[in-house]
N, C-alpha and C positions, 0 to 999 in steps of 0.2 A: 693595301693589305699585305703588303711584301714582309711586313716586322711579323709573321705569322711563323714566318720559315727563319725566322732568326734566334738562333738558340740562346743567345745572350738577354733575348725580350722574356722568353720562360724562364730565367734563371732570375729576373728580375722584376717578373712576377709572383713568383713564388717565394720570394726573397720581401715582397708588398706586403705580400698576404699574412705571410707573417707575423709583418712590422705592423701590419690593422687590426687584428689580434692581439697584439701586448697593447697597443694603444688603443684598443677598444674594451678589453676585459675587464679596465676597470668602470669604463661607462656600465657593462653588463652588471656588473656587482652591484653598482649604486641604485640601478634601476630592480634588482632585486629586493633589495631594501626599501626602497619603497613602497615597492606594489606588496609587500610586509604588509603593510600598515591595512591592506583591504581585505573582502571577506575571502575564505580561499578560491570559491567559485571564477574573483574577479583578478586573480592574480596573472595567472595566465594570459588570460588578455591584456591586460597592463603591460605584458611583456613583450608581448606580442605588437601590440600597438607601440610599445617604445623602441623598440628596435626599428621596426618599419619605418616610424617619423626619423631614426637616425641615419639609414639607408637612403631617405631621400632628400634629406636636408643635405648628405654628404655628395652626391650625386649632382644635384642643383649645385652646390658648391665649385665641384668639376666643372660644370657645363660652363660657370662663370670666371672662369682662370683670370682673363683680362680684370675684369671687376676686383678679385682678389689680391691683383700687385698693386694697385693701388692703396690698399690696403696699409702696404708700408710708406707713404708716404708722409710726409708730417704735415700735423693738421694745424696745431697751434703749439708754443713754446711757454715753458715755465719753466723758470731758474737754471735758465742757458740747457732745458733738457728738452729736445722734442719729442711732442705724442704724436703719433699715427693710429689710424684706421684701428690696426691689431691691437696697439698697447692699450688702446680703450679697452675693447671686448676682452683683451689678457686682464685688465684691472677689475669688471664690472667682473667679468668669470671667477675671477680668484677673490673677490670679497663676495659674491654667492655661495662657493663652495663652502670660504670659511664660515658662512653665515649656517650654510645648510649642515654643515660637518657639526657646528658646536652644536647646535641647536638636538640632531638628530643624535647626536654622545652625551647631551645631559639627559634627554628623556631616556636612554639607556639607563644612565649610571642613576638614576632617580627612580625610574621602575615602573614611568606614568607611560610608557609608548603601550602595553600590552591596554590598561584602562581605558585610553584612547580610542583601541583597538576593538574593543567589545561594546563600547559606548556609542562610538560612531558607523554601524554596520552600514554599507553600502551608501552610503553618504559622500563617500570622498574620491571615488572615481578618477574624476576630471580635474580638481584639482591635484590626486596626484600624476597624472598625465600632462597636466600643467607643465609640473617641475622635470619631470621626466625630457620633457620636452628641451627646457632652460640647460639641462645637464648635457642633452645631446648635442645642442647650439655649441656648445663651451668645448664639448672633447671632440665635434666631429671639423672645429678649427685648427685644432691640433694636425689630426689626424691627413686632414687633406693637405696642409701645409706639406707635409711626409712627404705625401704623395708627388706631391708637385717637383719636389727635391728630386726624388729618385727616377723619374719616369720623365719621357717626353711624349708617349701617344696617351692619350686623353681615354681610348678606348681601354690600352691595360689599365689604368688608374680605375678606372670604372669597374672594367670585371676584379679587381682583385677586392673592391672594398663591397660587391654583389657578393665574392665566394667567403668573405672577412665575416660581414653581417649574415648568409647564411649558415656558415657553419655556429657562429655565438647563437643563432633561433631555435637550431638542433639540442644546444647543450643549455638555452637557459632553462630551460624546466627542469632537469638535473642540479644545476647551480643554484637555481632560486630554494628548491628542498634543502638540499646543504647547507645553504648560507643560513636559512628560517631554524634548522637543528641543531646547529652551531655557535650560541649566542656570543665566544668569542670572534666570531669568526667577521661578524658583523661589528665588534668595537676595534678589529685592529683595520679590516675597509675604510669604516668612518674615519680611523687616521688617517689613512695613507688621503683619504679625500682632504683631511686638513692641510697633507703635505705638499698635495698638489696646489691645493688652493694658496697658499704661501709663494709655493714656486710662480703660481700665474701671475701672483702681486708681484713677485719682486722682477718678473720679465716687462712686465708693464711698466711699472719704474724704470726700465736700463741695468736692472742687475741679472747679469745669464747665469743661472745656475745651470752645473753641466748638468744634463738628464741622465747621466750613468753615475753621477753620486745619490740622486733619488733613485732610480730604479735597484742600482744594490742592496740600498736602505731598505726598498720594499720587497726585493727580495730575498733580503736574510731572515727579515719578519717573517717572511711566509714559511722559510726554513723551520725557524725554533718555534712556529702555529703548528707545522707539518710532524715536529718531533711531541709537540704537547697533543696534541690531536690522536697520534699513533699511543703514546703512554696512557691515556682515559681508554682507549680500544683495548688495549692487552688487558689493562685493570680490569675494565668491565667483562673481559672475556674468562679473565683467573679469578674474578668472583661468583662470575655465574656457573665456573665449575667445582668448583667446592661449598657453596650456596645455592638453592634455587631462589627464583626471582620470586617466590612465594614467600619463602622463609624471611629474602631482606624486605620485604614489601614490610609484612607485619611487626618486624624489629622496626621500622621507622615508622608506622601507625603507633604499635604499641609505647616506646618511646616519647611520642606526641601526646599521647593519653598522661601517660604519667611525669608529662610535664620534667623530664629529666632528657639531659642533653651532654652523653657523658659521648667520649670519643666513639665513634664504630666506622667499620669500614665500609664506608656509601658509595654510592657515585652523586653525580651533582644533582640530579633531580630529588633524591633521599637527603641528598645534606639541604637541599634547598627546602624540604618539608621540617626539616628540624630548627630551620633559621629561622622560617614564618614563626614559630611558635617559642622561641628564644626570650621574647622579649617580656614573658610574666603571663602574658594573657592568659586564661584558658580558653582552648577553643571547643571544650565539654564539660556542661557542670560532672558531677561524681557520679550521680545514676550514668549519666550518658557512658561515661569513662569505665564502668562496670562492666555495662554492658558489650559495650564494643570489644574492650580486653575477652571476655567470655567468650565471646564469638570468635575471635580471630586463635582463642587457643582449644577451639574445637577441632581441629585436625591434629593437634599434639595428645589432648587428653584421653583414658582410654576408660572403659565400661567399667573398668575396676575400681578407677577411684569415685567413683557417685555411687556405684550399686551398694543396695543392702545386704549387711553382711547374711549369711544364713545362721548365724544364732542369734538373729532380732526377726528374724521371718515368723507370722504366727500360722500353725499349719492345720491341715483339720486331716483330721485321719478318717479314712475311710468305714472304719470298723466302729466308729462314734455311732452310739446309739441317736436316735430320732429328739429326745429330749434336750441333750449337752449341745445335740446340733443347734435348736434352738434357743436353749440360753446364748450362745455363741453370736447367731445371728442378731440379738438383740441387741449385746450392750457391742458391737462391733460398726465402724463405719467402712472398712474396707469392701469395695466394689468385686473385690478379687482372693482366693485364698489358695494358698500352698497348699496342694494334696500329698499326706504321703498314704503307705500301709498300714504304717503302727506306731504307736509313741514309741517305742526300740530303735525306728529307724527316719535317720532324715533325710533321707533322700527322696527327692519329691520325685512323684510320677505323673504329675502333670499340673494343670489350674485347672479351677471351677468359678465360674460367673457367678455373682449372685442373683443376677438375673435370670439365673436358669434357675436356681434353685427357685425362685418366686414363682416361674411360668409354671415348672413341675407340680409347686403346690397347690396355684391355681386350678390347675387342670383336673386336679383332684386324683392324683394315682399315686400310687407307693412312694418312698421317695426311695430314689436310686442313685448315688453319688456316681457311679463307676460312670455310667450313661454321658453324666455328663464332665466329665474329665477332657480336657483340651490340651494339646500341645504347642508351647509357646516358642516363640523363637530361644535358639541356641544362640549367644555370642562368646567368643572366646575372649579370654579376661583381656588382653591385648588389643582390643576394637574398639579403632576410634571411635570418641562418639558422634565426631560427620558422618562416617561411615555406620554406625547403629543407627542413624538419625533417617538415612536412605532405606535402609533394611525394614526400620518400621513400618515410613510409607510405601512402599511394593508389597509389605503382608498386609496392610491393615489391619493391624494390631498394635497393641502399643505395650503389651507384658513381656518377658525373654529372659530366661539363665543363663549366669555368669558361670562358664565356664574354665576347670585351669584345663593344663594340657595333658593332661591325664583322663581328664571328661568328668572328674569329680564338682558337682555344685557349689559354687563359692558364694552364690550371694543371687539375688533379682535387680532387673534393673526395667522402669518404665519410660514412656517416654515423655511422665511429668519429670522425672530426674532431669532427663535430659533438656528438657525447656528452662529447669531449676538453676542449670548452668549459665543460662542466659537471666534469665528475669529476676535470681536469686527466689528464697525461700516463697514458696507458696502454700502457705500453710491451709487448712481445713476446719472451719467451726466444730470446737472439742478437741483437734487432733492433738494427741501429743509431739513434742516438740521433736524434729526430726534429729538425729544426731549429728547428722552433717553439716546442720546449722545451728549448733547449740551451742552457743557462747555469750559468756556476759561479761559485762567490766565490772570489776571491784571495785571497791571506795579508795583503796590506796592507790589507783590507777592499772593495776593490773588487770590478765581476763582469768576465766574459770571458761577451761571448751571441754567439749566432750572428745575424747579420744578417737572417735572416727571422722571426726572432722577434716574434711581434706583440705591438705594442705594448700589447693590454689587456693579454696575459700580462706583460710587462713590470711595469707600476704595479705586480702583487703584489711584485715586490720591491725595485724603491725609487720612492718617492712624486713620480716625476716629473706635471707637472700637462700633458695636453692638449687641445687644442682640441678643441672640441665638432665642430664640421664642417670637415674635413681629407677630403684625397685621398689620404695615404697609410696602411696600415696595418702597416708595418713599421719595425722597428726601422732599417735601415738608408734606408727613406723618410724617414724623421725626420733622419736625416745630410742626406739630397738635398734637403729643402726647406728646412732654413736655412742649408748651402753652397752651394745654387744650380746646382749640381753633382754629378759624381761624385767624392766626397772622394779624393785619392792614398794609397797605404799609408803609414804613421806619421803622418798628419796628425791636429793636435789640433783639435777646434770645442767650445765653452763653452757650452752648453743649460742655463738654469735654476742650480741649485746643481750640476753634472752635465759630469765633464768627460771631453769623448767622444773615442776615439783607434782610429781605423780600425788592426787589427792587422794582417786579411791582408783585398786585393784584387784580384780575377780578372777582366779585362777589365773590365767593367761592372758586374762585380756586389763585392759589400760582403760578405764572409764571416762577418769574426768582427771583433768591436769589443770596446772594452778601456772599462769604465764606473769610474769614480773619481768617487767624493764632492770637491767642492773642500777643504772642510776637512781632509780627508783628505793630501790633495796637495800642502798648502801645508806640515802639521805633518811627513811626509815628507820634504819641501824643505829645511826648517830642519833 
């Protein structure tokens, strides 16, 4: 025990330890790759179990030094070349690896390792502890060979490939997340495992490839992996601050929907969601694609554009005699009515059920509208409708004015409107046709909508393109902001490929407009 106190034994230990460390990291790597391939519960153990089998196999190795020089001795001769002990297990290891490398980079580059994956849950275990095993056989001959070089007590060779294997136990669980999240990161491994497997053939053979023109090779790799690695980090870090991960989420949903695949700036998991669907398929008939789009621009869209204007609101006035009330009630299917004070003024003072009004007259007592006068939710005309969506269910109610920011009444909104966004029109036996969904096709291909039509309902039926942040949300806003004006009836304005023609206008307002494709227009002309 005298080489304890000899400072040249630590220096050359620590100098092993090292050296069992680059020649073992890449056993670790491989064996993280594998244990890939199991459920995650089972990976750990895998790893756990493949280190340990390589700690002992390497150890037994040691204990058998004599055994191992024989090793080189020559066993049998072919074409004036002699094999040995090693050059075997150098040949049989390096056509394993090649075998294991190609095999493990075509199911990559093929795309079948993940199906594999899912198809065979907890199935594969042992066989992959098998190979794990075969890999360790392979790299921990290498490794003691090292050993054997550098060291003459049997005890340092041992504890430095105990502190080698223990520190790789510490870090594979960090390594094996990395390498699984990294999907390069696992196709330039699997080279360097082709490289190695090369180099074992051709030592087996008699040809020495110096190990410092492979290891610079793999390590310049690991360089330009280290700078590509760091360039997707910064990206995805200068996108998620001028983007939220919400906003690119639904730009590559929405994109997917509509089956277009124009450039955007992704990262790999968002481009890899536009690639699956590149290829024609749809992966939603049209309802489906409606729907979803609907949904995902319920946090952009606001109360304004669905609610009903307030000169389409029908209102009952409080000062309405007992008679008109009743005509009213009859030819009406509305569940709900705008109260105001007086036909002079429209500014509502609250809702009235009509279920109250029924209980009231059941009950057999005067009839009293003030009584039953209710106050509905306030939204500000700017409120999403996820967030009216929320507001609803906490009042339980589903009626509320649209208010601007002045507090003046701009319009109602329900939270049928708001389902309306999603499930499209849901129309009512008798009702008449809502304006937000009043559109028809012409015979010459064109439509005829009604001028409150909003415009997201629009896009579904021709691919006009709009701006992202606008003030208006109607179709007939879209007239007023590139005439600058209130268009006159029969006037033509050219939007896009889109040629627009106010049919019928009511003082200020834009009822029904007449939409023509120009190609359309022009083959018409001729």
């Amino acid at each position: 025990m005298q080489w304890i106190a000899d400072p040249t034994i630590w220096i050359g230990l620590a100098t092993l330890v090292v050296l069992e460390i680059v020649l073992g990291i890449d056993n670790l790597i491989f064996i993280a790759i594998l244990s890939e391939k199991l459920p995650i519960k089972q990976r750990d153990k895998a790893c756990l179990v493949g280190l340990l089998i390589a700690l002992l196999m390497r150890l037994v190795l040691l204990a058998s030094i004599s055994w191992l020089a024989t090793l080189t001795r020559p066993i049998f001769i072919v074409a004036s070349h002699p094999f040995s002990g090693r050059d075997l297990i150098m040949l049989i290891g390096g056509l394993f690896l090649l075998f294991k490398g190609t095999t493990e980079l075509h199911e990559r580059l093929e795309g079948k390792d993940q199906v594999q994956q899912n198809s065979l849950k907890g199935a594969r275990f042992w066989p992959v502890v098998a190979q794990i095993v075969v890999l360790d056989a392979i790299f921990s001959i290498d490794s003691v060979i090292t050993a054997i070089g550098m060291m003459d007590h049997l005890a340092v060779m041992m504890i430095a490939v105990c502190i080698a294997i223990g520190l790789m136990l510490m870090a594979s669980k960090l390594l094996t997340h990395f390498v699984n999240t990294h999907p390069t990161i696992v196709i330039l491994c699997l080279s360097f495992l082709l490289m190695i497997g090369f180099s074992l053939l051709a030592e087996g053979l008699g040809y020495m490839l110096p190990k410092s023109y492979l290891y610079v090779a793999i390590g310049f790799s690991v360089i330009i992996e280290a700078l590509n690695q760091l360039a997707q980090f910064n990206r995805r870090r200068f996108l998620s601050k001028i983007r939220p991960l919400r906003e690119r989420t639904a730009e590559v949903v929405l994109r997917m929907l509509s089956a277009k695949h124009e450039e955007v700036e992704l990262d790999s998991h968002g481009a890899s969601l536009l690639a699956d669907s590149a290829n024609g398929d749809e992966v939603f008939n049209q309802q489906e694609r409606h729907m979803i789009k609907r949904v995902m621009e319920m946090a952009q869209r606001s109360v304004s554009s669905i609610m009903t204007s307030r000169h389409d609101v029908e209102y009952l006035e409080l000062n309405n005699p007992e008679e008109k009330l009743t005509k009213l009630l009859e030819k009406t299917q509305h569940t709900r009515f705008v109260v105001v004070e007086t036909s002079s003024s429209d500014e509502p003072v609250g809702v009235i059920y009509t279920i109250d009004i029924l209980k009231q007259q059941l009950a057999q007592v005067p009839l009293d509208l003030r009584t039953l006068v209710r106050q509905p939710l306030i939204f500000p005309e700017k409120l999403t409708l996820l967030s009216a969506l929320e507001q609803f269910r906490q009042a339980q109610t589903h009626f509320a004015f649209v208010v601007d920011e002045f507090g003046s009444v701009e319009g109602i909104v329900t939270l049928t409107d708001v389902m309306e966004t999603i499930a499209g029109n849901l129309p009512e036996d008798g009702e008449e046709i809502d304006a937000r969904h009043d559109i028809q096709q012409n015979e010459e291909g064109g439509w005829t909508a009604n001028g409150y039509m909003p415009l997201e309902d629009l896009v579904l039926y021709l691919p006009i393109s709009l701006e992202e942040k606008r003030e208006y949300h109607t179709l007939a806003g879209l007239l007023m902001e590139h005439s600058q004006r209130i268009p006159h009836e029969g006037e033509h304005l050219c939007i896009g490929e889109y040629l627009f023609e106010a049919l019928e206008v009511d003082s200020h307002r834009v009822l029904k407009v007449k939409i023509t494709p120009l190609a359309s227009q022009k083959s018409y002309d001729s």
